[in-house]
C-alpha positions as CSV (number, residue, x, y, z in Angstrom):
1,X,-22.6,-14.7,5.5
2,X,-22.2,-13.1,2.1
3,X,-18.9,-13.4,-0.2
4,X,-17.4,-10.9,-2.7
5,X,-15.4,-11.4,-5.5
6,X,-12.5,-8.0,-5.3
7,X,-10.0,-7.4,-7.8
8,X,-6.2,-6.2,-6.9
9,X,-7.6,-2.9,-8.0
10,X,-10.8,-2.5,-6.1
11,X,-8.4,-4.3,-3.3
12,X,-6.6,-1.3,-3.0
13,X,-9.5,1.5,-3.7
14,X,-11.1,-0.4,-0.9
15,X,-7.8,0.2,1.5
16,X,-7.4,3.7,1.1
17,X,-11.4,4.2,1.3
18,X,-10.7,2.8,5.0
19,X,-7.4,5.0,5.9
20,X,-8.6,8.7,5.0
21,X,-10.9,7.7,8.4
22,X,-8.1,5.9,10.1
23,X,-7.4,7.7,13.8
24,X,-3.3,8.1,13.2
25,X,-4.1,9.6,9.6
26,X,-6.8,12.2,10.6
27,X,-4.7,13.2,13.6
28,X,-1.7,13.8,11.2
29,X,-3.6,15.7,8.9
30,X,-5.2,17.8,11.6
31,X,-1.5,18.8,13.0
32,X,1.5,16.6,11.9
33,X,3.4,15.3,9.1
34,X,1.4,12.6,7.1
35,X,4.2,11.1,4.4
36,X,2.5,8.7,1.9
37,X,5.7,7.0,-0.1
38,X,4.9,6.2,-3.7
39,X,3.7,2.9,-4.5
40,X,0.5,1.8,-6.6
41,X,-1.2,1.3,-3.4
42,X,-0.5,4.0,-2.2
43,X,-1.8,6.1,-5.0
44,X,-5.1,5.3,-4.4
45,X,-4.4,6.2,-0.4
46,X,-3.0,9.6,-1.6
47,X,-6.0,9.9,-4.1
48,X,-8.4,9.4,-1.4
49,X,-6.9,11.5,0.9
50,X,-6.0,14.5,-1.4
51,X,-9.8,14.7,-2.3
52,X,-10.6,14.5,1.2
53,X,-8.7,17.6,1.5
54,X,-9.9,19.2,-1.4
55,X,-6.2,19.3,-2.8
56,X,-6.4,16.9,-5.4
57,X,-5.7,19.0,-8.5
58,X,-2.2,18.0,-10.1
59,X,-1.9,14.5,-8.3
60,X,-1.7,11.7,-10.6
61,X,-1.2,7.8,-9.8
62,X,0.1,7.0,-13.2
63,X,3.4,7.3,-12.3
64,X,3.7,7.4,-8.7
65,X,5.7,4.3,-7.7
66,X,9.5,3.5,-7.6
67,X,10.2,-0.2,-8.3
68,X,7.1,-1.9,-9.9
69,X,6.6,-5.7,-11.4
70,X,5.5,-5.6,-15.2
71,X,4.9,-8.7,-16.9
72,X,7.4,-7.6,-19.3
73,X,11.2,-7.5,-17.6
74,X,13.0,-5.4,-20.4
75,X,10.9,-2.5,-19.6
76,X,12.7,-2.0,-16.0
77,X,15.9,-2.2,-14.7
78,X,17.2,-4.8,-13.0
79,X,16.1,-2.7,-9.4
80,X,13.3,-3.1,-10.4
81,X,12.4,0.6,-12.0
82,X,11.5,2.1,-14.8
83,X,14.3,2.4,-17.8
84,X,12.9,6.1,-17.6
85,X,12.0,7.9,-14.3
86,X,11.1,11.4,-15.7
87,X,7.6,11.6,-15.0
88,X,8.0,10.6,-11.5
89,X,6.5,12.9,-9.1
90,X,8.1,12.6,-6.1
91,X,6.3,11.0,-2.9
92,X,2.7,12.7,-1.0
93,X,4.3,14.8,1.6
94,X,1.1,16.4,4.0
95,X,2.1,18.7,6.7
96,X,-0.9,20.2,8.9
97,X,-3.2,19.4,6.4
98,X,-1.5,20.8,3.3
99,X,0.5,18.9,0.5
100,X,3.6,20.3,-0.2
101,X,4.3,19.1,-3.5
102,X,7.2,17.5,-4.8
103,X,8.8,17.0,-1.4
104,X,9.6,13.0,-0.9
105,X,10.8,11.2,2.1
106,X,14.0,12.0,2.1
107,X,13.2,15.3,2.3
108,X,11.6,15.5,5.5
109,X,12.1,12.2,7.2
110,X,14.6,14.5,9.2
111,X,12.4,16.4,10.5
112,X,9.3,13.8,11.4
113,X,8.7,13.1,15.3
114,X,6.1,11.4,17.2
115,X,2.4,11.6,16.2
116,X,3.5,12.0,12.3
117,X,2.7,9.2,10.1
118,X,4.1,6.9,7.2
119,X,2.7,5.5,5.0
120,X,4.5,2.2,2.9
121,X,3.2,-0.4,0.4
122,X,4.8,-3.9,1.2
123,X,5.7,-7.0,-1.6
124,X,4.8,-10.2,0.7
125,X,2.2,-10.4,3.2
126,X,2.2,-13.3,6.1
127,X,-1.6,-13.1,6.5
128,X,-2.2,-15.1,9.9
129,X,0.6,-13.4,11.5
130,X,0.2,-10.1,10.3
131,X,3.6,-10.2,9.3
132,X,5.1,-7.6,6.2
133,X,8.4,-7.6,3.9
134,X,9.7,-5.1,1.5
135,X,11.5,-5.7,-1.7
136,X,15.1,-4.0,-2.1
137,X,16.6,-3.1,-4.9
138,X,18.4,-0.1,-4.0
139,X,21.6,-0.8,-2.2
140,X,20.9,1.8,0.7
141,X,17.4,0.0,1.5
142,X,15.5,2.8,-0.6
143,X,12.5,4.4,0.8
144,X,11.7,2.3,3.7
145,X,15.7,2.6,4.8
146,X,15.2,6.0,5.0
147,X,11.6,5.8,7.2
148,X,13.3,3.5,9.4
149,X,15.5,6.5,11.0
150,X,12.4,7.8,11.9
151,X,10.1,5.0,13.0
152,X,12.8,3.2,15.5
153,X,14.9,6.9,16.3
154,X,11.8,8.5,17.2
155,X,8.3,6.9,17.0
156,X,7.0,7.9,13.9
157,X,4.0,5.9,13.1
158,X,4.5,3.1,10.2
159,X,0.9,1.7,8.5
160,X,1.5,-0.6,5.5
161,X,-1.3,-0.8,3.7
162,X,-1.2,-4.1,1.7
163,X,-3.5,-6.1,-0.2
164,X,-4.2,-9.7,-0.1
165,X,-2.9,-10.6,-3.2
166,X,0.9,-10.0,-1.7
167,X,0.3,-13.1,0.7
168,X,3.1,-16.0,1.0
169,X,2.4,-19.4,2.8
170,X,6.2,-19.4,4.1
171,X,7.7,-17.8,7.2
172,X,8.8,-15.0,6.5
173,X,11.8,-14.7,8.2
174,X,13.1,-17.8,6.7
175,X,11.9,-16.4,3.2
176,X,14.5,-13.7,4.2
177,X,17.2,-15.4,5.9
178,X,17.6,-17.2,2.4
179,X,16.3,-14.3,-0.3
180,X,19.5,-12.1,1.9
181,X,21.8,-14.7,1.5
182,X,25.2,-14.4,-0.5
183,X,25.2,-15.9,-4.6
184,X,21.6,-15.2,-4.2
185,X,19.9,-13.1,-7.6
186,X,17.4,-10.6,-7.5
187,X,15.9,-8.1,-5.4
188,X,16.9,-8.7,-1.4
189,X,14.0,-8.7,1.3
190,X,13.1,-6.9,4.1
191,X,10.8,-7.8,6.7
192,X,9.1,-4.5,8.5
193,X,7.4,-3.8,11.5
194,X,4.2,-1.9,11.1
195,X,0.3,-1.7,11.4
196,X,-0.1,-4.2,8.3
197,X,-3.6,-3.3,6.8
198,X,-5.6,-5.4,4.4
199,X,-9.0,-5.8,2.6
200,X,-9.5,-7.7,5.8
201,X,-9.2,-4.7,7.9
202,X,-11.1,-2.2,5.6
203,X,-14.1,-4.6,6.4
204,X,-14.2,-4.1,10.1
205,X,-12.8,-0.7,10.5
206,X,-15.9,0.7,8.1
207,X,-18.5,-1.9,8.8
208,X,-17.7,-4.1,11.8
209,X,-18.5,-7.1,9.8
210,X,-15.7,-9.8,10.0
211,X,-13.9,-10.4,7.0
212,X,-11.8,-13.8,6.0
213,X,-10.2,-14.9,2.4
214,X,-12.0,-17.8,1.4
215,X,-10.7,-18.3,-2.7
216,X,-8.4,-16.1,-4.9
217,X,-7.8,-16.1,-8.0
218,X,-9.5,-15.4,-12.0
219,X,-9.3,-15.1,-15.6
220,X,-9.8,-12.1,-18.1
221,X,-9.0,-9.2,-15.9
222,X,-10.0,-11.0,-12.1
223,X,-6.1,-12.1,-12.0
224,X,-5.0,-11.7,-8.7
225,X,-8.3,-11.5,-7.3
226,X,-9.6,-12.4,-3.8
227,X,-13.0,-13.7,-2.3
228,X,-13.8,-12.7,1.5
229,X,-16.8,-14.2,2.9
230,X,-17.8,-11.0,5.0
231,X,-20.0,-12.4,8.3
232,X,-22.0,-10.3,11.1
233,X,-24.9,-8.7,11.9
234,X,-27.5,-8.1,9.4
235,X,-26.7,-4.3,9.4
236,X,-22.9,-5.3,9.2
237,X,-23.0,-7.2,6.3
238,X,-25.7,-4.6,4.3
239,X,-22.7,-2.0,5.3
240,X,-19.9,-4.2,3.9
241,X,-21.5,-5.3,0.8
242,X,-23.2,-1.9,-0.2
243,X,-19.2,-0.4,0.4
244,X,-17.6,-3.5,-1.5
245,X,-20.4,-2.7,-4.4
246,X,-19.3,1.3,-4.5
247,X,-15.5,-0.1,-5.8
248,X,-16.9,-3.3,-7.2
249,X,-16.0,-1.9,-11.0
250,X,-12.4,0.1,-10.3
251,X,-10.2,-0.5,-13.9
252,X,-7.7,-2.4,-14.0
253,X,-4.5,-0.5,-13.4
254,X,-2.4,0.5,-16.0
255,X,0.3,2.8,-14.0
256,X,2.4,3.3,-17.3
257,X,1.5,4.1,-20.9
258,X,4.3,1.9,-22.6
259,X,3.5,-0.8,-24.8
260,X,3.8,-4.2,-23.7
């Protein structure tokens, strides 16, 4: 057994390593609809997947998120997004392999069926249960209101890739039942049903090595981190820690250039 220190960042470079192999995806990209909705997770899944496909001129993560959490609160709106949206770029819309760009999901969640793919980033994460939520700020549900039409109405594949730094030690449907409730302040909560997929799950899908979160936490730019203790066959754990080493020194993310 070996353990790894992994930053939020290299958290979610290590994700979207893991998803450009993932079946659902590849099959999407070969013939389907692959929609990745804009989130900071979920720029490095586009990134990844973009370069895959040799298309990644003109795609930028600096801006490609709706709501965020800044430690300052006057820079966004009480939803939860930025006081200005202009550089926003719209969502990662893939259809048979090629991006059509500055499409979002409201522009094609229409027309998805069975066999196309979704892709969401999620806000709290009930690890042992696999369990997801989403925060709301928009009054129609957002983004993930809008994939829902197509995930329950017609089997379109949800996958929300999440990292480990989003977990809560409460139930989440009592977190909602009382986050929902009347004379409560804030943004609402909405607890999804989808393949949840973690640092955790990076580790066996690429190596076969078992993964578990062991510690968290850090100073001076490890905020927010995670330890796994990664366990397996020799070859397993070489895999694992040679793959945790190639994102071992992602930067820190700075999604918006606005003083703080």
């Amino acid at each position: 057994m070996k353990q790894f220190l992994i930053t939020p960042a290299a958290g979610k470079r290590l994700i979207a390593r893991a998803l450009v192999d993932y079946p659902s995806i590849k099959s999407a990209l070969k013939s389907g609809t692959l929609v990745i909705i804009a989130g900071t997770t979920n720029g490095y899944v586009a990134e990844e997947i973009l370069t895959f496909l040799g298309q990644q001129e003109g795609f930028s993560r600096e801006r490609f998120f709706r709501g965020i959490v800044l430690p300052s609160a006057g820079l966004i709106s009480k939803s939860g997004r930025l006081k200005d949206e202009t550089g926003f770029p719209g969502d990662v819309v893939i259809v048979d392999g090629v991006w059509k760009k500055g499409l979002t999901i409201f522009d094609v969640v229409g027309d998805l069926k069975e066999g196309d793919v979704i892709l969401k980033g999620a806000n709290a994460l009930q690890l042992p249960e696999k369990k997801a939520a989403i925060y709301i700020g928009h009054p129609q549900a957002g983004t993930i209101g809008a994939a829902l039409q197509a995930v329950v109405g017609r089997r379109v594949r949800l996958i929300l890739p999440v990292g480990l730094e989003k977990r809560v030690d409460t139930d989440l449907d009592e977190l909602v039942l009382r986050i929902n409730s009347p004379g409560t302040e804030g943004p609402r909560l909405l607890p999804v049903v989808g393949e949840v997929f973690t640092e955790i799950d990076t580790i066996s899908s690429l190596t076969g090595a078992r993964a578990e979160l062991v510690a968290a936490g850090g100073v001076a730019g490890a905020e927010g981190s995670i330890w796994l203790a990664v366990s397996g066959q020799t070859h397993q754990v070489a895999h694992a820690e040679k793959l945790i080493e190639s994102i071992y020194r992602e930067p820190q993310i700075h999604p918006v250039k606005i003083s703080l």
